[in-house]
TIVO-223583 format. One line per 10 residues: number of its first residue (from 0); their letters; for each residue z, y, x of C-alpha. Coordinates in steps of 0.5 Angstrom, whole numbers, m for minus. Layout:
<sites>
NUM = A = Z/Y/X | ...
</sites>
This chain:
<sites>
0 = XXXXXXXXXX = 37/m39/m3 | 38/m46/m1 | 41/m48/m8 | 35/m44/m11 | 30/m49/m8 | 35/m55/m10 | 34/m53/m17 | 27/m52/m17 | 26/m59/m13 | 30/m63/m19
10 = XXXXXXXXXX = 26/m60/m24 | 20/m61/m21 | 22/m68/m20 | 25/m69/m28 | 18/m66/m30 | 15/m72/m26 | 20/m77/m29 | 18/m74/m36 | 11/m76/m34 | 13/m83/m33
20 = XXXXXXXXXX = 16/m85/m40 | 10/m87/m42 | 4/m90/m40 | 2/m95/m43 | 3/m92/m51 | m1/m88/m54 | 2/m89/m61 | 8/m85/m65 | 12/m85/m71 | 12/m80/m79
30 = XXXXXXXXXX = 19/m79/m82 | 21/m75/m87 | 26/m75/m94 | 24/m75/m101 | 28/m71/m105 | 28/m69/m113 | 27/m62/m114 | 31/m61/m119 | 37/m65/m117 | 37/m65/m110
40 = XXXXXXXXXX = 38/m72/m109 | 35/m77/m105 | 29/m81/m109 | 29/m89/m107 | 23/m92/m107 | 18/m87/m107 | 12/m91/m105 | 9/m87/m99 | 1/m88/m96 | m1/m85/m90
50 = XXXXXXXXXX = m9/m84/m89 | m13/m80/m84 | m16/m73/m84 | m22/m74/m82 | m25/m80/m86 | m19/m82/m91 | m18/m87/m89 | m13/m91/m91 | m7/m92/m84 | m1/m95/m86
60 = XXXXXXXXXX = 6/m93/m91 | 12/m95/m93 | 18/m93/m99 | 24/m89/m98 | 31/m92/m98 | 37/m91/m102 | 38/m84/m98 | 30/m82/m100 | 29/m84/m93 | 23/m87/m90
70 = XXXXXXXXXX = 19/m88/m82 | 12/m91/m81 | 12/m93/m74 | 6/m95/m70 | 1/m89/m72 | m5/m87/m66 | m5/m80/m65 | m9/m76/m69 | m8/m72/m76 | m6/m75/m82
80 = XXXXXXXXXX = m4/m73/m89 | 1/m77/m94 | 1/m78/m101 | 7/m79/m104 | 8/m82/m111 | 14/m85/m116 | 14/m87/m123 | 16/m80/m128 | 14/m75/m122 | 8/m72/m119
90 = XXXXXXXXXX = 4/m73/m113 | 5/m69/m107 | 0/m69/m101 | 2/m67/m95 | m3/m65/m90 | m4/m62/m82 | 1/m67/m80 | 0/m69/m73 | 2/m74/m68 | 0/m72/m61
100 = XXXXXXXXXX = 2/m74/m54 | 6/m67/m55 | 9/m69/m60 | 9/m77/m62 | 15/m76/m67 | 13/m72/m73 | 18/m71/m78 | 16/m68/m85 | 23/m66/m86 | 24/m65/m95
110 = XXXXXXXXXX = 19/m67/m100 | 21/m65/m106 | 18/m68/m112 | 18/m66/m119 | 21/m70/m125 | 16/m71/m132 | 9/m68/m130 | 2/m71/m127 | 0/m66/m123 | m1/m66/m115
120 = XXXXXXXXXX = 2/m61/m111 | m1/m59/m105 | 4/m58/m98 | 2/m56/m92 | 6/m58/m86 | 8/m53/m80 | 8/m56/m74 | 10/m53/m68 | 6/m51/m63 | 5/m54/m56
130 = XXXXXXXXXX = 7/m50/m51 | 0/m52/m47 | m6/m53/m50 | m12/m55/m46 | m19/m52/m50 | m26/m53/m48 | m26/m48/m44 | m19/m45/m43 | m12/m46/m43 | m8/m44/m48
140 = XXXXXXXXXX = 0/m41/m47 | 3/m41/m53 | 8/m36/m51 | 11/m34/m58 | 18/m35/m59 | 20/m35/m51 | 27/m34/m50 | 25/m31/m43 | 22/m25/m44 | 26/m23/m50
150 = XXXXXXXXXX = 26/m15/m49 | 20/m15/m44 | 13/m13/m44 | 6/m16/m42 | 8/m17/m35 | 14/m20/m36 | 10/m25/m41 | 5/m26/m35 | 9/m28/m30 | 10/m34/m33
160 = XXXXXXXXXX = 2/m37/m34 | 1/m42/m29 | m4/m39/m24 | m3/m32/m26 | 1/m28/m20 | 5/m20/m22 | 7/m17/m15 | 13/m12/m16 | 8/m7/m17 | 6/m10/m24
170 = XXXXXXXXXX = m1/m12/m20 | m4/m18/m24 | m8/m23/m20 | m11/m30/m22 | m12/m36/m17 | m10/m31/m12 | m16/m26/m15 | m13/m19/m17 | m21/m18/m20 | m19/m20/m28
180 = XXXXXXXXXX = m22/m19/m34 | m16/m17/m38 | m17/m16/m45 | m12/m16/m52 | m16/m20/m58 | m22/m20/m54 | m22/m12/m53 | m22/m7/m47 | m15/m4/m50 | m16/1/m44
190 = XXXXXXXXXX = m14/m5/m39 | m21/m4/m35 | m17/3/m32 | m13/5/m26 | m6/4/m30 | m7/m2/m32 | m1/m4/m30 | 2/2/m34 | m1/0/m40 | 1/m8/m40
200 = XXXXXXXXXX = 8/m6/m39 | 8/m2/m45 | 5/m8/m50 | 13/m11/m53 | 12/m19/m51 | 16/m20/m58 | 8/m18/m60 | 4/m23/m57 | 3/m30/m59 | m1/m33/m53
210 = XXXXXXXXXX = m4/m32/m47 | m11/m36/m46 | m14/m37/m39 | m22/m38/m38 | m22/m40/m31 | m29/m41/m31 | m33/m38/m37 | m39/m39/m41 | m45/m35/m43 | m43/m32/m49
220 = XXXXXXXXXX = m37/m28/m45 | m37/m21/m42 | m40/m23/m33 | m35/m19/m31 | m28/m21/m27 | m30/m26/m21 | m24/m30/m23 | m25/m30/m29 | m20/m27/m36 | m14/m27/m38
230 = XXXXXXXXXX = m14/m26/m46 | m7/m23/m49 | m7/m26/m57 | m3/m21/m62 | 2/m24/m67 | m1/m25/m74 | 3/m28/m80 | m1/m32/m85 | 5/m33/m90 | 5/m32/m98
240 = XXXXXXXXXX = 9/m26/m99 | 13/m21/m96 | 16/m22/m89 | 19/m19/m83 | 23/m19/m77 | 27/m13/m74 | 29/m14/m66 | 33/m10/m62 | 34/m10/m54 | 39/m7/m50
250 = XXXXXXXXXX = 39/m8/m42 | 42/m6/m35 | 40/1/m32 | 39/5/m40 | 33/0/m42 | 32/0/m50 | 27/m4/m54 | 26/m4/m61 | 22/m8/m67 | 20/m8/m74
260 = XXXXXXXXXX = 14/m13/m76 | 12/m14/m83 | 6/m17/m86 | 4/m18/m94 | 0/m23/m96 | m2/m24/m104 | m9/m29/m106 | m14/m26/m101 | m11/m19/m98 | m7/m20/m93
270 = XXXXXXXXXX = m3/m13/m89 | 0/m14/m83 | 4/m7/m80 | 9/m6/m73 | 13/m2/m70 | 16/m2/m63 | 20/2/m59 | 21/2/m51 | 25/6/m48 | 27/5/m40
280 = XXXXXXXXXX = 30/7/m34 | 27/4/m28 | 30/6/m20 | 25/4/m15 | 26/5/m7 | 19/5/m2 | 19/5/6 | 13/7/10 | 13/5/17 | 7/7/22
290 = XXXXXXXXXX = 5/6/28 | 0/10/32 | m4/7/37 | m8/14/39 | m3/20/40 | 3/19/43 | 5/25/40 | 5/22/34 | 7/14/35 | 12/13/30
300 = XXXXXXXXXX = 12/15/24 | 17/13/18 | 18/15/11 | 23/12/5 | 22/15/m2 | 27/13/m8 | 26/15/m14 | 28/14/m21 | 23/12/m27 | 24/14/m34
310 = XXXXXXXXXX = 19/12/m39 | 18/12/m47 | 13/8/m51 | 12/8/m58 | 7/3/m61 | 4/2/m68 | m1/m3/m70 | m3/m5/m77 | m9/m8/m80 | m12/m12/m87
320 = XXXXXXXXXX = m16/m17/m88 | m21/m19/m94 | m23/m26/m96 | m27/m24/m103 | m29/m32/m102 | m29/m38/m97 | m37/m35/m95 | m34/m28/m93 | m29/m25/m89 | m29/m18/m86
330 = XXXXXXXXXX = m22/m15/m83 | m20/m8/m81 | m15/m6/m75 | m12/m1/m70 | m8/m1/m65 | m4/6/m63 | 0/6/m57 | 4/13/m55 | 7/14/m48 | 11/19/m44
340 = XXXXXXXXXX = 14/18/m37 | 18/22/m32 | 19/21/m26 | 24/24/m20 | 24/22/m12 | 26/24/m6 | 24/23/0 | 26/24/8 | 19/24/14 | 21/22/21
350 = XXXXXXXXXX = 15/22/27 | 16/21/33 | 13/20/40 | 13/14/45 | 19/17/49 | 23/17/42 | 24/24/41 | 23/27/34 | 17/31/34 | 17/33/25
360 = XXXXXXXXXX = 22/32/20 | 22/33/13 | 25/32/6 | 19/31/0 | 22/32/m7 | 17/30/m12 | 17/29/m20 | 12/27/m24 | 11/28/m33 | 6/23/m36
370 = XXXXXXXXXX = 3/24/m43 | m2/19/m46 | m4/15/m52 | m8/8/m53 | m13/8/m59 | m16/1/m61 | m19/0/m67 | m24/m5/m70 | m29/m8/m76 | m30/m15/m76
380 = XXXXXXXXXX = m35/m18/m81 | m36/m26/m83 | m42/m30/m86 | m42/m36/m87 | m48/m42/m91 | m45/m48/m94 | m51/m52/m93 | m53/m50/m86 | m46/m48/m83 | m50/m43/m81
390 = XXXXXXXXXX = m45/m37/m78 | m46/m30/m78 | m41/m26/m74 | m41/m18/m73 | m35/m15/m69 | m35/m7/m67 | m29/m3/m64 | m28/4/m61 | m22/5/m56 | m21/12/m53
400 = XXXXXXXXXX = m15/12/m47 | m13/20/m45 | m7/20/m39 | m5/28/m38 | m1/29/m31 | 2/33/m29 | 7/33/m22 | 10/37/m17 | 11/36/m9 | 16/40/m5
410 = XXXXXXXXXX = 18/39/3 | 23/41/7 | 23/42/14 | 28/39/18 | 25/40/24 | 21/44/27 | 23/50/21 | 16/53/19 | 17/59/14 | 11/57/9
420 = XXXXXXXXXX = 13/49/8 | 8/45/3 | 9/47/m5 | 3/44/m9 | 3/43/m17 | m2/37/m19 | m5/35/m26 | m9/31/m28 | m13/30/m34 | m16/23/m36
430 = XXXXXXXXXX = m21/21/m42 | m23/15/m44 | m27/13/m49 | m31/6/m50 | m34/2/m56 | m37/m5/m56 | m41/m7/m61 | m44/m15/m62 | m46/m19/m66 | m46/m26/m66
440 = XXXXXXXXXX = m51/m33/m69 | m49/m40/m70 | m53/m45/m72 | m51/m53/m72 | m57/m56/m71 | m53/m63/m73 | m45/m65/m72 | m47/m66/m65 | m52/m60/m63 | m52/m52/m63
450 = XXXXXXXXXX = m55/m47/m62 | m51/m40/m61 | m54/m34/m60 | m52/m27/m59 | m52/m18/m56 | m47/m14/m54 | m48/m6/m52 | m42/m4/m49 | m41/5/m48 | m36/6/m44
460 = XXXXXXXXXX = m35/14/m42 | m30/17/m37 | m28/24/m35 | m23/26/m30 | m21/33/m29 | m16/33/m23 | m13/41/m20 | m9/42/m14 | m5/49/m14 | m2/50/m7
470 = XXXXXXXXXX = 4/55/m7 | 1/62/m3 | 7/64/1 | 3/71/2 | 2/73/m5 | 8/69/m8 | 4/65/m13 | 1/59/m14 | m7/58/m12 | m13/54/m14
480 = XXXXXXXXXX = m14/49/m7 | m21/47/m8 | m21/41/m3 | m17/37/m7 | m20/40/m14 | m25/36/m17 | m28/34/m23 | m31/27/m24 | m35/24/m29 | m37/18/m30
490 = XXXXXXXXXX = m42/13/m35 | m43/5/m35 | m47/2/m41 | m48/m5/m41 | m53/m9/m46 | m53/m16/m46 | m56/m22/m49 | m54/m30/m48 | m56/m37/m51 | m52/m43/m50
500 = XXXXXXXXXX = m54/m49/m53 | m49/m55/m54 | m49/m63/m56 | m45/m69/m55 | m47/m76/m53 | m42/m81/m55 | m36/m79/m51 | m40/m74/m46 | m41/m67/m48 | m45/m61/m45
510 = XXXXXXXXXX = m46/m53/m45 | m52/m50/m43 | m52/m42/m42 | m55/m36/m39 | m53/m29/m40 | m57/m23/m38 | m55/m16/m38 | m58/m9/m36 | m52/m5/m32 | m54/4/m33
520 = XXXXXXXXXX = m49/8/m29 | m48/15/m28 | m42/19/m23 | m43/26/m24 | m39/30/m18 | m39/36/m22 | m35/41/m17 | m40/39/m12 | m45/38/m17 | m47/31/m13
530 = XXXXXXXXXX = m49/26/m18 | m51/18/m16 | m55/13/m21 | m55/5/m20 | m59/1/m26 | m60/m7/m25 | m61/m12/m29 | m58/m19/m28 | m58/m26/m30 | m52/m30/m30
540 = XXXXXXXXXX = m53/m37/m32 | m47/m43/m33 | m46/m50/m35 | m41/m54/m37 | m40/m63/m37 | m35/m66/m40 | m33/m74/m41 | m28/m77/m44 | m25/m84/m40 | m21/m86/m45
550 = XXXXXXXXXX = m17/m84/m51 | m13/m80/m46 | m17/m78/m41 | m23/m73/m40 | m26/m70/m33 | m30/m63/m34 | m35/m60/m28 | m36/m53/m30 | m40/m47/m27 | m41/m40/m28
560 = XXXXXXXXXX = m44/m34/m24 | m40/m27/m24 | m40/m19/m23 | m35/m14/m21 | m37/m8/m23 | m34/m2/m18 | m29/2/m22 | m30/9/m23 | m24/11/m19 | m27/7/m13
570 = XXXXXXXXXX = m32/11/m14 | m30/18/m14 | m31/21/m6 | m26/27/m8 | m20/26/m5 | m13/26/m7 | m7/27/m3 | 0/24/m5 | 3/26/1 | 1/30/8
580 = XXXXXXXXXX = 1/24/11 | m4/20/6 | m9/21/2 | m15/16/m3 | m21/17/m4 | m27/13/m8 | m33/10/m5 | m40/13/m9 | m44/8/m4 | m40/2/m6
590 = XXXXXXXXXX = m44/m4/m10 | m43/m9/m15 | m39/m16/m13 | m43/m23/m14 | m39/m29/m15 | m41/m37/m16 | m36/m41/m19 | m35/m49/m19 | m29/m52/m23 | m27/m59/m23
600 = XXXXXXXXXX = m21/m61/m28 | m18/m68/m31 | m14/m68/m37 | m9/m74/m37 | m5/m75/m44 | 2/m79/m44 | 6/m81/m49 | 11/m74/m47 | 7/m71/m43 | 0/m68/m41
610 = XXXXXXXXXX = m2/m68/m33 | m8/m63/m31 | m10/m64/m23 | m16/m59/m21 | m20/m57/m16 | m24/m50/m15 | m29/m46/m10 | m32/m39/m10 | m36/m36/m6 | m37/m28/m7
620 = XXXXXXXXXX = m42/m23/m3 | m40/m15/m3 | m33/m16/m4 | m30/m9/m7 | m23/m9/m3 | m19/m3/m1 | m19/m1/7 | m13/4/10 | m16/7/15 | m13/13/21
630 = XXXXXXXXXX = m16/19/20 | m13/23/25 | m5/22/29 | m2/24/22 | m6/21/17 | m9/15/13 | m14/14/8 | m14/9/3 | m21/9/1 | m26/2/m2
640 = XXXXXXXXXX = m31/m2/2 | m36/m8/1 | m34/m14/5 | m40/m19/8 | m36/m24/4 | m31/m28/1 | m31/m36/0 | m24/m39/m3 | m23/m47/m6 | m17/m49/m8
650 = XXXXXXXXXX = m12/m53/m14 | m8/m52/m18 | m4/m58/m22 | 0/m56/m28 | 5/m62/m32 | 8/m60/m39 | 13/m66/m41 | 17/m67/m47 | 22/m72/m44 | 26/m72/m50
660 = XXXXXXXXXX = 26/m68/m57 | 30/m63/m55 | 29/m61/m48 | 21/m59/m45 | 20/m59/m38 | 13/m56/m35 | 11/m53/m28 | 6/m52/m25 | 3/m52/m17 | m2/m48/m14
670 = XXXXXXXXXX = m6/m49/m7 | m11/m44/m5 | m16/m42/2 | m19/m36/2 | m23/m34/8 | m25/m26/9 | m31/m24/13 | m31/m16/14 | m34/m16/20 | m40/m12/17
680 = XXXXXXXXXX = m35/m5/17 | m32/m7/25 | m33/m13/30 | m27/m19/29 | m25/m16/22 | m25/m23/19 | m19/m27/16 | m17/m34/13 | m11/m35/10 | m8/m42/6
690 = XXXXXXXXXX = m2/m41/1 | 1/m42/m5 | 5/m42/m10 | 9/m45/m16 | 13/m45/m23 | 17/m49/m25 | 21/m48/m33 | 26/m52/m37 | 27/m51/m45 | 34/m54/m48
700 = XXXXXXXXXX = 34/m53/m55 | 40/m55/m59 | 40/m52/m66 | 47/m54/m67 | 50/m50/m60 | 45/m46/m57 | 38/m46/m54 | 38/m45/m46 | 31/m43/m43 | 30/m43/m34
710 = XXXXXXXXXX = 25/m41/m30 | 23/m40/m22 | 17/m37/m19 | 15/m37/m12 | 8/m34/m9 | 6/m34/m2 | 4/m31/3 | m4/m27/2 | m8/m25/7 | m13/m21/7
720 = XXXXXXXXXX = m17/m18/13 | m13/m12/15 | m7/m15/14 | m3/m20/9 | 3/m19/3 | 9/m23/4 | 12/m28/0 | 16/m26/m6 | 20/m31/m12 | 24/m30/m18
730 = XXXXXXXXXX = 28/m34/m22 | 30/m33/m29 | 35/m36/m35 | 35/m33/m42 | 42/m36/m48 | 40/m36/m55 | 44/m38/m62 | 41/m38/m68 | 45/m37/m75 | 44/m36/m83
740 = XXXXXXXXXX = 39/m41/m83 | 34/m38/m77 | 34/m31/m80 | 39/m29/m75 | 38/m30/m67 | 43/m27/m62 | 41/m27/m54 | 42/m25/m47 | 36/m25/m42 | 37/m25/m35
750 = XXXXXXXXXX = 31/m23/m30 | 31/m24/m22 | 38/m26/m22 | 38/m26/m16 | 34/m20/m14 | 29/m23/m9 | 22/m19/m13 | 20/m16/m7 | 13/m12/m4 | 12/m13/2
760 = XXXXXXXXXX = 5/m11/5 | 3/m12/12 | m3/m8/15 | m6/m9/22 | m11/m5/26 | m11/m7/33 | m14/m1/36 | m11/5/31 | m5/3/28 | 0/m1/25
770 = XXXXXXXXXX = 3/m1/18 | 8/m4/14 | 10/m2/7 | 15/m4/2 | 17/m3/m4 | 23/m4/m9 | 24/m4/m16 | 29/m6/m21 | 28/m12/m23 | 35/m17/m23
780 = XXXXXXXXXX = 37/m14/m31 | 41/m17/m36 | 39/m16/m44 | 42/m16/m50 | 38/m19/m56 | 39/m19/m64 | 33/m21/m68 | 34/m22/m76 | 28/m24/m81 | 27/m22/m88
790 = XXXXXXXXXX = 24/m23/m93 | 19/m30/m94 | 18/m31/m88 | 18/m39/m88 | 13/m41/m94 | 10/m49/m94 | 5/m47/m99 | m2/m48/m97 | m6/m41/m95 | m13/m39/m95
800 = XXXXXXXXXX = m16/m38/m87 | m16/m31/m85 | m20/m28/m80 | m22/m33/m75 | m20/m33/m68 | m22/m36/m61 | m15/m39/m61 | m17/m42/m67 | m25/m44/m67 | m26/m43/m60
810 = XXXXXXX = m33/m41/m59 | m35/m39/m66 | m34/m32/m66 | m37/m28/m61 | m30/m26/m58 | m30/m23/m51 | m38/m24/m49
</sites>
């Protein structure tokens, strides 16, 4: 392991030499060749004028050479455009060239001038996007194209965000907070339930173009998720005509993935459709070892599982979108997801008194079949004013997530043999249906100053029917057991409002905003016919300061409240048993999380690289955690509470360096302190904990021979008040080969080459018992990649702008608040 940390030190260290290439200049270059179109020859002294986007003003130029080649140096960073001129052709304008600390040699590659005609032929450049980009109010991970996840799913994308944290067990957590917002566009897509590892695992990574984390959001987005939201971006072609791409997966331990992806693009409809298949076969093993401190009899308990997963995915999504002029927009999509899961184990119980002697064992046999489906689909309506600048934005989406369970649990005795052993057959049936609809306005009072304004109403139903059988070894048959059956259902509506005016004052910028929102819940226990009620109405406000120091320099101070909201699994009291030795349950009683949220970053631009230091500190009261308790000698209960509170602070840096044209370091480091006070459920039960974590990641791209992409990971200890969760790493490497012009890629992919994703979770009560817990599952695998790409799927004509997006104008369309 010691070769790992070397490596990850070099890289590390070559990033900061990346970062060090350039202090001082803040200028770049534009290169490109001029050709005929008709002959292909070069086309010598051709006079090229570079003027600026924004004010047209005029920058620089220069002429081609005898081989049609030409270089203006000494251009700032910024946008330009260029005309391009000889005697006996047309003009040609390039436009959306950029030169930027990212990327300060812009190269425009062929323009093609036609010979005998006086028209002007617009070309629009594309540009290749940064790997980060760093946004008012979030950081946007350009994600599409990675080498690294090839084959993979939203986890595996996830598991390369600076920040972002995924166990072994798929858990995601921001900053050390697995209280995150998840959402696919700006949709819920099912992500706010108890399988929302599950349903990651199951959207293709070849299907997402961005991550976007909002750290600290303002008014206009959703109050919900302490540590803020990560936002999954799906891909969407702009290109003129007809293209598409067909992607094969093939991987270790039977895992197969395919996609076909195509998009129709004619004057102002564009149609967009895929499909993908996921089939994989995942081994998983668990140890469970327990420490009973209150009867001897049963001091020692141990129990080990292993068991093998095997699931079958089938997503479709398709959409299209109208732009009957530059003043309207309006676009209909849906996302489908099919999925089926099989999972067989076998497991083996021992328990033991404190002289060692075997008091029970036993085998368990489980298996479980899973059917459910993922429905998203949504309206999206824009209106704009020419002369106000006025925007009217109206964004509507239905989604309905159903799960069907159906699993078995047999045992064995070993010892003492008992002629009536547990035998017990388990469904559970879960809907969940949930519609948003908001509308949004914003209203610029000048270039520098506006006023947005918006509602949302967010309905959100959940029913879940959960039915014990036990087998009746007197009637030979099975039976309903009403202590583990229930019917729970649950209703959680929102309604919102918000304003959030923003303006600008030479080089410093603000953003003012309060949110309110009206919470209505309902849990309807309806086996025992018990229901609970909670309504309250809250205010959330937050600002946001932001002041240039420079051209390459800018601080930001942000602020934010926030709410968690208990889930209805943690709310249902009805309990489940996994295993006779373990059972769940929700807590009715449990209240809404309140966190205050400061933030504190800087942004430095060098000339190859871009430096973002910050520093963060949250303070949340009735902090919702798990909390495993003892029940008697056998059994222990997972079940939720509301901690006093939580104070965490920390930093977190993160480096993103093009050292040469060729090669893209960025890594990442992240420090944070988390200090948890429980003592209100039990005298000392407080715990602080300092920890964490890094990523480093390389990417050499070699057209010629090949592109080669490495990346580690490394998260530290966490500690919680009961207990802590051991370090875990991984390190990754991916090869690829492009040929016939890019429309043939050829790659392998290798995931936790050296298998150290571990789970590991450490429980401590020191006057009942002890508990430690660890689970393995089959993450060091190897994947075989093919991608071909049809049709036109490389076009430089200019295109009308579709549907806008938050990635694309952030803050302009009422997304996610």
């Amino acid at each position: 392991m010691n070769n790992i940390y070397k490596k990850l030190a070099l890289l590390l260290i070559l990033v900061f030499m990346g970062a060090g290439t350039g202090f001082s200049q803040q200028t770049g270059s534009i290169t490109g060749m001029v050709v005929d179109r008709d002959t292909k020859t070069p086309v010598q002294d051709a006079t090229i004028t570079l003027f600026n986007s924004n004010d047209s003003s005029k920058i620089g130029g220069a002429a081609t050479d005898a081989a049609g080649m030409f270089v203006i140096s000494g251009v700032p960073y910024g946008t330009y455009k260029l005309e391009v001129n000889m005697i006996g052709y047309g003009t040609a304008v390039v436009r959306g060239i950029t030169v930027s600390s990212d990327k300060p040699n812009a190269n425009v590659n062929t323009i093609s001038l036609r010979a005998g005609i006086t028209e002007t032929e617009e070309i629009v450049v594309e540009t290749e996007k940064s790997p980060i980009e760093f946004k008012a109010d979030r950081k946007v991970f350009n994600v599409e194209g990675q080498m690294i996840t090839q084959g993979g799913s939203a986890v595996d994308v996830l598991k390369n965000i600076p920040s972002v944290s995924v166990d072994n067990d798929g858990n995601v957590s921001l900053r050390g907070s697995t209280n995150v917002k998840i959402t696919v566009d700006g949709k819920p897509f099912g992500l706010q339930g108890q399988n929302r590892s599950a349903i990651l695992e199951q959207i293709p990574a070849n299907q997402i173009a961005s991550i976007e984390l909002i750290t600290n959001p303002g008014a206009k987005f959703d109050a919900e998720g302490v540590s803020g939201v990560i936002n999954i971006i799906l891909k969407k072609s702009d290109n003129l005509g007809y293209n598409g791409s067909l992607q094969l997966n093939a991987g270790t331990q039977d895992k197969y993935t395919g996609s076909l992806n195509m998009n129709v693009r004619k004057s102002d409809i564009n149609a967009f459709g895929s499909y993908d298949f996921r089939r994989f076969n995942t081994p998983v093993t668990g140890d469970v070892t327990r420490y009973n401190y209150i009867d001897p009899s049963a001091y020692y308990l141990d129990q080990n599982t292993s068991a093998t997963s095997r699931n079958t995915n089938h997503f479709v999504k398709g959409g299209i979108d109208y732009n009957p002029n530059e003043l309207n927009t309006m676009s209909l999509s849906a996302n489908y997801m099919n999925r089926e899961g099989r999972r067989n184990s076998r497991g083996n119980s021992l328990q033991q008194n404190t002289s060692g002697v075997t008091t029970s064992e036993y085998l368990t046999d489980g298996g479980e079949d899973r059917k459910g489906y993922t429905l998203d689909a949504n309206f999206y309506y824009q209106r704009k004013w020419k002369e106000t600048k006025r925007t009217l934005t109206g964004d509507f989406t239905f989604s309905r997530n159903d799960d069907d369970l159906n699993s078995f649990t047999k045992e064995t005795p070993i010892n003492p043999v008992i002629p009536d052993p547990l035998n017990r057959q388990q469904t559970n049936d879960e809907k969940n249906n949930n519609f948003t609809g908001q509308i949004d306005l914003v209203n610029p009072f000048s270039e520098t100053m506006k006023l947005e304004a918006g509602v949302k109403t967010t309905i959100n139903d959940i029913d879940k029917d959960y039915v014990t059988n036990d087998f009746n070894y007197t009637t030979n048959q099975f039976a309903v057991n009403p202590n583990f059956t229930n019917r729970f259902k649950y209703t959680e509506n929102v309604y919102a409002a918000y304003l959030s005016y923003s303006g600008s004052m030479g080089d410093f910028s603000y953003v003012l905003g309060l949110r309110g929102e009206q919470t209505n819940t309902k849990g309807d226990l309806v086996t025992t016919n018990q229901q609970f009620d909670q309504n309250y109405f809250d205010l959330f406000p937050s600002a946001s300061l932001s002041q240039k120091l420079g051209k390459t320099e800018e601080l930001s101070l942000s602020y934010s409240r926030r709410i968690q909201r208990p889930q209805s699994w943690a709310l249902n009291p009805f309990k489940q048993a996994s295993d006779p030795q373990n059972y769940f349950s929700g807590n009715p009683n449990l209240k809404p999380q309140y966190t205050n949220s400061v933030e504190l970053s800087f942004i430095k631009y060098l000339n190859t690289t871009t430096i973002t230091p910050s520093i963060f500190y949250r303070r949340t009261t009735d902090l919702i955690q798990r909390v495993r308790v003892l029940l008697d000698s056998n059994v222990a209960e997972v079940t939720f509470a509301n901690y006093a509170k939580e104070e965490s602070y920390g930093g977190e840096l993160i480096v993103n360096s093009q050292v040469f044209p060729f090669l893209n370091l960025n890594g990442s480091l992240s420090y944070f302190e988390t200090k948890s006070d429980a003592q209100n459920l039990s005298p000392g039960l407080a715990n602080s904990n300092s920890t964490w974590s890094g990523r480093a990641s390389a990417m050499l791209n070699l057209p010629e021979y090949f592109n080669l992409m490495l990346s580690y990971f490394y998260s530290g200890k966490i500690t919680f008040p009961q207990g802590n969760l051991d370090p875990f790493q991984s390190f990754d490497a991916s090869i690829s080969k492009d040929f016939f012009d890019k429309r043939l890629t050829l790659g392998f992919r290798f995931s936790d080459i050296f298998n150290t994703l571990n789970f590991k979770v450490n429980i401590v009560n020191d006057r009942n018992f002890r508990e430690d817990l660890s689970f393995k599952r089959d993450s060091r695998t190897a994947f075989f990649n093919l991608t071909y790409r049809f049709g036109n799927y490389k076009d430089n004509k200019p295109t009308r702008r579709r549907r806008p997006t938050e990635q694309q104008q952030p803050g302009n369309d009422g997304f996610g608040f």
